[in-house]
C-alpha positions as CSV (number, residue, x, y, z in Angstrom):
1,X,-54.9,131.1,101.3
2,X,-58.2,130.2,102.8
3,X,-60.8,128.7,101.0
4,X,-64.5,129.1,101.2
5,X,-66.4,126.7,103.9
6,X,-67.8,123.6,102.5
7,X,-70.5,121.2,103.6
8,X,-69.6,117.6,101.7
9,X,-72.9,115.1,102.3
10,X,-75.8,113.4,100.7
11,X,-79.4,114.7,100.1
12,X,-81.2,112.5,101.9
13,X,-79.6,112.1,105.2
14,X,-81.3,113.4,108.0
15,X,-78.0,114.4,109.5
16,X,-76.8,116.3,106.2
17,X,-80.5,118.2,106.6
18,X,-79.9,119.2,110.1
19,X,-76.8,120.8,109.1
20,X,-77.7,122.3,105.9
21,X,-80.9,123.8,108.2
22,X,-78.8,125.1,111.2
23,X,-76.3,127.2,108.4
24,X,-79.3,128.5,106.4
25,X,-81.1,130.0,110.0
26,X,-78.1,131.2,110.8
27,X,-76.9,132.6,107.4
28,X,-73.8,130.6,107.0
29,X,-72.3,130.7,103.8
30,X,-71.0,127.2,102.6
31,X,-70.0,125.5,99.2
32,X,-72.7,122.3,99.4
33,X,-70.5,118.9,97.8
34,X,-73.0,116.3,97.0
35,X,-71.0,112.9,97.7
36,X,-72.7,109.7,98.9
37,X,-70.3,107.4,101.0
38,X,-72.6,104.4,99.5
39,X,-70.9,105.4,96.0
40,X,-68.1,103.2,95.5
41,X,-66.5,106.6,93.7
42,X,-67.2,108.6,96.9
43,X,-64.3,110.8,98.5
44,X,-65.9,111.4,101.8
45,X,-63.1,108.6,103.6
46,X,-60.5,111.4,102.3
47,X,-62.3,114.0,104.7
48,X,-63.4,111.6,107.9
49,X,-61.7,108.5,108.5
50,X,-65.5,107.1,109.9
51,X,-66.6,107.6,106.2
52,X,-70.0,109.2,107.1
53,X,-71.5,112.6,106.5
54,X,-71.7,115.6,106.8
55,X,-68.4,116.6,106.9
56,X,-68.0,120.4,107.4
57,X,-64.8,121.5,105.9
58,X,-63.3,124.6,107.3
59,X,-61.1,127.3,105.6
60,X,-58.0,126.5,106.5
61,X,-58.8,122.9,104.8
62,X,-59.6,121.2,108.4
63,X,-62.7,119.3,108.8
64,X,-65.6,118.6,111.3
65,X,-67.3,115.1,111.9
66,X,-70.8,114.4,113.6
67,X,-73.9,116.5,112.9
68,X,-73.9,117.3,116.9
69,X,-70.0,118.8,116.3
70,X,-70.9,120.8,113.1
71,X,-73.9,122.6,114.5
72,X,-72.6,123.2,117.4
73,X,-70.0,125.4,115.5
74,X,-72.3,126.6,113.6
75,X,-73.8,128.5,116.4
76,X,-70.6,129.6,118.0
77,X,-69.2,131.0,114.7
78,X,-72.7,133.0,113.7
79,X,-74.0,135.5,116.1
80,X,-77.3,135.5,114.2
81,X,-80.2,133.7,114.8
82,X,-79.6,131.3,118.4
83,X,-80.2,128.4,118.5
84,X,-78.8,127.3,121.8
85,X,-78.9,128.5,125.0
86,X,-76.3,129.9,126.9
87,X,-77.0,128.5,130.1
88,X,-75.9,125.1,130.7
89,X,-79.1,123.1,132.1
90,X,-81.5,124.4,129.2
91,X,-79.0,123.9,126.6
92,X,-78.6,120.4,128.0
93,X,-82.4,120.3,127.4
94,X,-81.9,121.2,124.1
95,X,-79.6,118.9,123.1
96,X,-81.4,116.2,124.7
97,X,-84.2,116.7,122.4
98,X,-81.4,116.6,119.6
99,X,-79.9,113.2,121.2
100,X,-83.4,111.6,121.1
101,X,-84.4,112.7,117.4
102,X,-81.1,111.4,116.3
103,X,-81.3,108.3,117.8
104,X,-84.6,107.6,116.2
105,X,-82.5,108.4,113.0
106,X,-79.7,106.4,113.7
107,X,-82.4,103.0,114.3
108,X,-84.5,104.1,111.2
109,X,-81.3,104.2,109.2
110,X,-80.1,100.6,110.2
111,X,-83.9,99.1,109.2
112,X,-83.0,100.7,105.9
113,X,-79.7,99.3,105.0
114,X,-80.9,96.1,106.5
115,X,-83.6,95.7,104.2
116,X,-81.6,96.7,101.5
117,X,-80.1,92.7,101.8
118,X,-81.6,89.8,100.2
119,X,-84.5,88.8,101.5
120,X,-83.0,85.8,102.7
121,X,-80.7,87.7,104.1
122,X,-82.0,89.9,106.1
123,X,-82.7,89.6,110.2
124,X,-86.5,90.1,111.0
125,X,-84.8,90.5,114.9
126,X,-82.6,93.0,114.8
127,X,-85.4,94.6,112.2
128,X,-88.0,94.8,114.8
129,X,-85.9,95.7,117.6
130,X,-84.6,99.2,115.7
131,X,-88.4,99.6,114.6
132,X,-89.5,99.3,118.7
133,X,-86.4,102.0,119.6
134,X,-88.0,104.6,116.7
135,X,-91.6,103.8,117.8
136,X,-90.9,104.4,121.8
137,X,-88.3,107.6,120.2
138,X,-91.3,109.1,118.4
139,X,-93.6,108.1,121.5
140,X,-91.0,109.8,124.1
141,X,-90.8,113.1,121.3
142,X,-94.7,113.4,121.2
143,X,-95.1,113.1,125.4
144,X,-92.2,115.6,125.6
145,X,-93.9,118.0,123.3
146,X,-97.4,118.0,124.5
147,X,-99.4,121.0,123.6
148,X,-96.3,123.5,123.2
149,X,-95.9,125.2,119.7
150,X,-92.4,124.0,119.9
151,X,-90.5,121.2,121.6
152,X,-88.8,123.7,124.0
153,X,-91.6,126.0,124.8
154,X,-92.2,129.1,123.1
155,X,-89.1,129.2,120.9
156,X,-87.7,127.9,117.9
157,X,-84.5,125.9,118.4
158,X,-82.2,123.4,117.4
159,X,-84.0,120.9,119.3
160,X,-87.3,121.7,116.6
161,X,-84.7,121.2,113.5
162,X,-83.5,117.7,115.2
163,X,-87.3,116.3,115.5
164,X,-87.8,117.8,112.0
165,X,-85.5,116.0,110.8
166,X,-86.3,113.0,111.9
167,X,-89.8,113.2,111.6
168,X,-88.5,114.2,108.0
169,X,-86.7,111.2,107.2
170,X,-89.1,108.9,108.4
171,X,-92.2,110.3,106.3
172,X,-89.3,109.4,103.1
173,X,-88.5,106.4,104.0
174,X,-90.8,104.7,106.3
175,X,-94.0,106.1,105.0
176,X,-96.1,103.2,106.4
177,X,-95.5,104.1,109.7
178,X,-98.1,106.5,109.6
179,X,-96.3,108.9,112.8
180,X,-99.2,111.5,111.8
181,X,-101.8,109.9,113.1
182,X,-100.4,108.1,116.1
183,X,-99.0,111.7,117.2
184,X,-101.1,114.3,115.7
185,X,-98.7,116.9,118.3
186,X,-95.6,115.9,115.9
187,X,-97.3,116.5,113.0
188,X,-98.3,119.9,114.0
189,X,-95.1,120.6,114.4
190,X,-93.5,119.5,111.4
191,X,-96.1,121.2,109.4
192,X,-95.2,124.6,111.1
193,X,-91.6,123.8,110.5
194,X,-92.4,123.3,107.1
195,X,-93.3,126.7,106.4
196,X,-89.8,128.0,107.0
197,X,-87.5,128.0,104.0
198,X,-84.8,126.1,105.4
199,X,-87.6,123.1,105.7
200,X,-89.0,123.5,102.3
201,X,-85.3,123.8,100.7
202,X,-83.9,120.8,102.1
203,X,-86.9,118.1,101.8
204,X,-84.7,114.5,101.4
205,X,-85.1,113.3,97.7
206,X,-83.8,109.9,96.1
């Protein structure tokens, strides 16, 4: 018997809000688990072996890994609402965009755990040299943008959920870098993607 799809993750990863954005444009239906892998009760190991989220489980019980993976079934299995091209060098555009926000996610996320150590513990190094890859991210993200209304042109798309997202994750946990005002282009953006529901519904709280 199949069961219904499920979305296992936390609220405040950036990765877990891509997804949870992707299904909602495209009208997925999903059972949302809320499981933190930092939990020492968390069962997200049982579903992938890396012990990250999101995991999407599928009906027959199998399971997807990698925000990049999920999504990209996520379009394939929904004809509503595209959200990547068909043709192969725009949608490599696309997911270009989605490479570079994620990365920025991926170096703000290792600042955070690092500074999670003891104080005495922690390595002002490899600190600064994840902070220099987000800055020259969100620096690359604001000259790719310009002056379009979104980061591909004149269409929404997964590569505007992506920057979101990080842009997202960065005003929650690294409010001091004050992106807004170094790239007033990216916060245009994320204020426009703001007024869609999926934004609003999935802001990252603690």
């Amino acid at each position: 018997m199949s069961q219904k799809m499920k979305l296992i993750g936390s609220l405040t990863s950036p990765f877990v809000r891509k997804v949870r954005i992707v299904a909602a444009e495209k009208f997925v239906e999903y059972e949302f688990v809320l499981d933190v892998p930092w939990n020492d009760d968390t069962h997200v190991p049982d579903f992938n072996p890396l012990g990250k989220v999101p995991v999407w489980v599928l009906e027959d019980g199998k399971t997807l890994f990698d925000s990049r993976v999920i999504v990209e079934y996520l379009e394939n299995v929904s004809p509503v609402g595209h959200l990547l091209p068909k043709d192969a060098r725009p949608r490599i555009a696309v997911k270009r965009w989605e490479a570079l926000a994620d990365g920025v996610c991926d170096a703000a996320a290792l600042v955070f755990v690092e500074k999670k150590r003891p104080g005495d513990r922690q390595d002002p190094d490899w600190i600064r040299r994840q902070m220099g890859k987000v800055e020259a991210g969100l620096k690359a993200l604001s000259e790719e943008l310009g002056q379009q209304t979104w980061c591909t042109g004149e269409f929404f798309c997964l590569a505007d959920i992506a920057v979101g997202c990080a842009l997202g994750y960065l005003d929650f946990r690294f409010p001091e870098i004050d992106w807004r005002r170094k790239h007033p282009n990216l916060s245009e953006l994320y204020d426009r993607l703001m007024q869609r529901p999926a934004f609003k519904d999935t802001i990252p709280v603690a």
